[in-house]
C-alpha positions as CSV (number, residue, x, y, z in Angstrom):
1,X,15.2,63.8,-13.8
2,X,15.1,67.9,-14.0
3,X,11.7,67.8,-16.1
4,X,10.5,65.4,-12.5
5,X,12.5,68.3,-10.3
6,X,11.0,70.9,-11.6
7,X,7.5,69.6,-12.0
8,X,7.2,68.1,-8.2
9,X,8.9,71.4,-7.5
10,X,6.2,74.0,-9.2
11,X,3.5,72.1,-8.3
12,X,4.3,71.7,-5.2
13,X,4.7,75.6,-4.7
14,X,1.0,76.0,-6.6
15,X,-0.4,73.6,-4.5
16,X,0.6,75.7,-0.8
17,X,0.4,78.8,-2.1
18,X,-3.3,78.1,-3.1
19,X,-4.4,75.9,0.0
20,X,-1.2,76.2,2.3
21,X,-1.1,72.4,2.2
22,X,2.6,70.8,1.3
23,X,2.7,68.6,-1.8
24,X,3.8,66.1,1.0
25,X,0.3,66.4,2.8
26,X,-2.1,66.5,0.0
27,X,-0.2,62.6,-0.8
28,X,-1.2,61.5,2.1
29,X,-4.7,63.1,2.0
30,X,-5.0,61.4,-1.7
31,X,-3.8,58.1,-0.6
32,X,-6.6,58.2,2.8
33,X,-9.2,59.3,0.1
34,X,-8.5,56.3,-1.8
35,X,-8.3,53.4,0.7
36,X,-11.7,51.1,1.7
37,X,-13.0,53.5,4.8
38,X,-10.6,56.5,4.3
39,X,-8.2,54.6,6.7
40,X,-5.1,53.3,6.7
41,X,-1.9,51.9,9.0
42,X,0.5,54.1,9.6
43,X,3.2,51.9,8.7
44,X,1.6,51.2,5.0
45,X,1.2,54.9,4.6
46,X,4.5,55.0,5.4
47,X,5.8,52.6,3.0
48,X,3.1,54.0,-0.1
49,X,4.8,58.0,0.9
50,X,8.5,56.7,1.2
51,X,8.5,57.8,4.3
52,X,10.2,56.3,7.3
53,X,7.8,55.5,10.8
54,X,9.3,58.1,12.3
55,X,8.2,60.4,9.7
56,X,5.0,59.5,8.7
57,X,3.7,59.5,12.4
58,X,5.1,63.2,12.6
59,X,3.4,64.5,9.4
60,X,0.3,62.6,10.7
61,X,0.3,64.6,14.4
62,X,0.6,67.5,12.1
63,X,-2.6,67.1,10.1
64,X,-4.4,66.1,13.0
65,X,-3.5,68.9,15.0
66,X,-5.5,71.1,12.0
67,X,-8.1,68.5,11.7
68,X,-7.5,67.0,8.3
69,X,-7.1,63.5,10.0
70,X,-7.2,61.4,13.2
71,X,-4.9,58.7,14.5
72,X,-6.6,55.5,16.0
73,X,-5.5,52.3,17.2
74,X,-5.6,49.6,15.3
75,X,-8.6,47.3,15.8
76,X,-6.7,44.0,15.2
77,X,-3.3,45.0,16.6
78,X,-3.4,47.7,20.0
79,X,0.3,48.4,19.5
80,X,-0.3,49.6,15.5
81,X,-1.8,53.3,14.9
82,X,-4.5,54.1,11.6
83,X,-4.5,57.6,10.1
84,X,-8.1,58.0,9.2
85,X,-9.0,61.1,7.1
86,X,-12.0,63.4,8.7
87,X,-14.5,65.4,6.9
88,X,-12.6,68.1,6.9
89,X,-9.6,66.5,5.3
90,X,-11.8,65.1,2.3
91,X,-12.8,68.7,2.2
92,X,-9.3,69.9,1.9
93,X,-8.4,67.2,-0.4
94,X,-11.3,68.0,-2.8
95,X,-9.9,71.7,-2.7
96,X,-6.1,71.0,-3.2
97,X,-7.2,68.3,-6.1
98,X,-8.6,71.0,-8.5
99,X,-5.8,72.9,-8.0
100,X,-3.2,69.7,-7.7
101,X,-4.8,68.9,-11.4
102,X,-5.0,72.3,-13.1
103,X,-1.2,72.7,-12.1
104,X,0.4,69.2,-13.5
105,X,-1.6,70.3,-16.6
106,X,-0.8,74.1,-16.9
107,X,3.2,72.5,-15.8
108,X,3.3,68.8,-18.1
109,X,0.0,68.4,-19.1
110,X,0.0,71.3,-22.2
111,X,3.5,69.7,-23.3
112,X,1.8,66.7,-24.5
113,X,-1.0,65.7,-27.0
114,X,-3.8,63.7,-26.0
115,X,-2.4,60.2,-27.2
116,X,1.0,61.3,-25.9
117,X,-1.0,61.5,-22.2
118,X,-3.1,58.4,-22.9
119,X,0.1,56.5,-23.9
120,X,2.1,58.0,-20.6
121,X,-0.6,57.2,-18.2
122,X,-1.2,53.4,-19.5
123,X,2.9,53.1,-18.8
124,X,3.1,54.6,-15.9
125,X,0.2,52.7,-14.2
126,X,1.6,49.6,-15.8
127,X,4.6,50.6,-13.9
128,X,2.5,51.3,-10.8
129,X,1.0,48.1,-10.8
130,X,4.3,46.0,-11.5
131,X,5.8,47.9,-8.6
132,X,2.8,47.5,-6.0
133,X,0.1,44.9,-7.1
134,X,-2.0,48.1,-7.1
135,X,-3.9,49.3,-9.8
136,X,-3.3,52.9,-8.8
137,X,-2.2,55.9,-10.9
């Protein structure tokens, strides 16, 4: 648990203080990139950032307000909201990535050998996949 503190903790610090965007905010920016169409409801997005409604539609006004997203309504269900990510926003993400990855490896990464990563990333997406049906890691 203080190896996870610490490394959510610096880079999350690397990550703002390179591209002022919370570790919070580049998660959901990663999680847009990822999903068919860069789109998703705000109530998965909620669920995949552990995130109440409430929340996730207040951290979504916020990156629309500096254009990294839009909200729209839902196609199939006028009462649900999307968060779709905007050109900007993939720029943003594409920028906070390269500096996202050099952290985790400059902060984990350099602890471990190459089959000690390879073996941690085949658990942990086994562990992903278990959790959410996704293949995602």
């Amino acid at each position: 648990m203080v190896a996870h503190a610490r490394l959510v903790h610096q880079v999350g610090r690397d990550l703002e203080a390179k591209t002022a965007l919370p570790l919070g905010s580049y998660n959901v920016l990663c999680l847009l990139q990822e999903a068919p169409g860069c789109r998703l409801r705000l109530g998965e997005l909620a669920s995949a950032v552990l995130l109440t409604r409430g929340g996730v539609t207040r951290l979504a006004k916020r990156l629309e307000r500096v254009g990294l997203l839009r909200r729209e309504r839902h196609a199939g269900d006028l009462r649900g909201w999307c968060a779709v990510l905007t050109d900007r926003g993939v720029e943003e993400w594409k920028r906070a990535r390269a500096v996202f990855e050099r952290s985790v490896v400059e902060q984990f990464g350099r602890h471990l050998s190459d089959a000690e990563a390879e073996t941690l990333n085949a658990v942990l997406g086994r562990i992903v996949t278990a959790e959410t049906g996704a293949d995602r890691q």
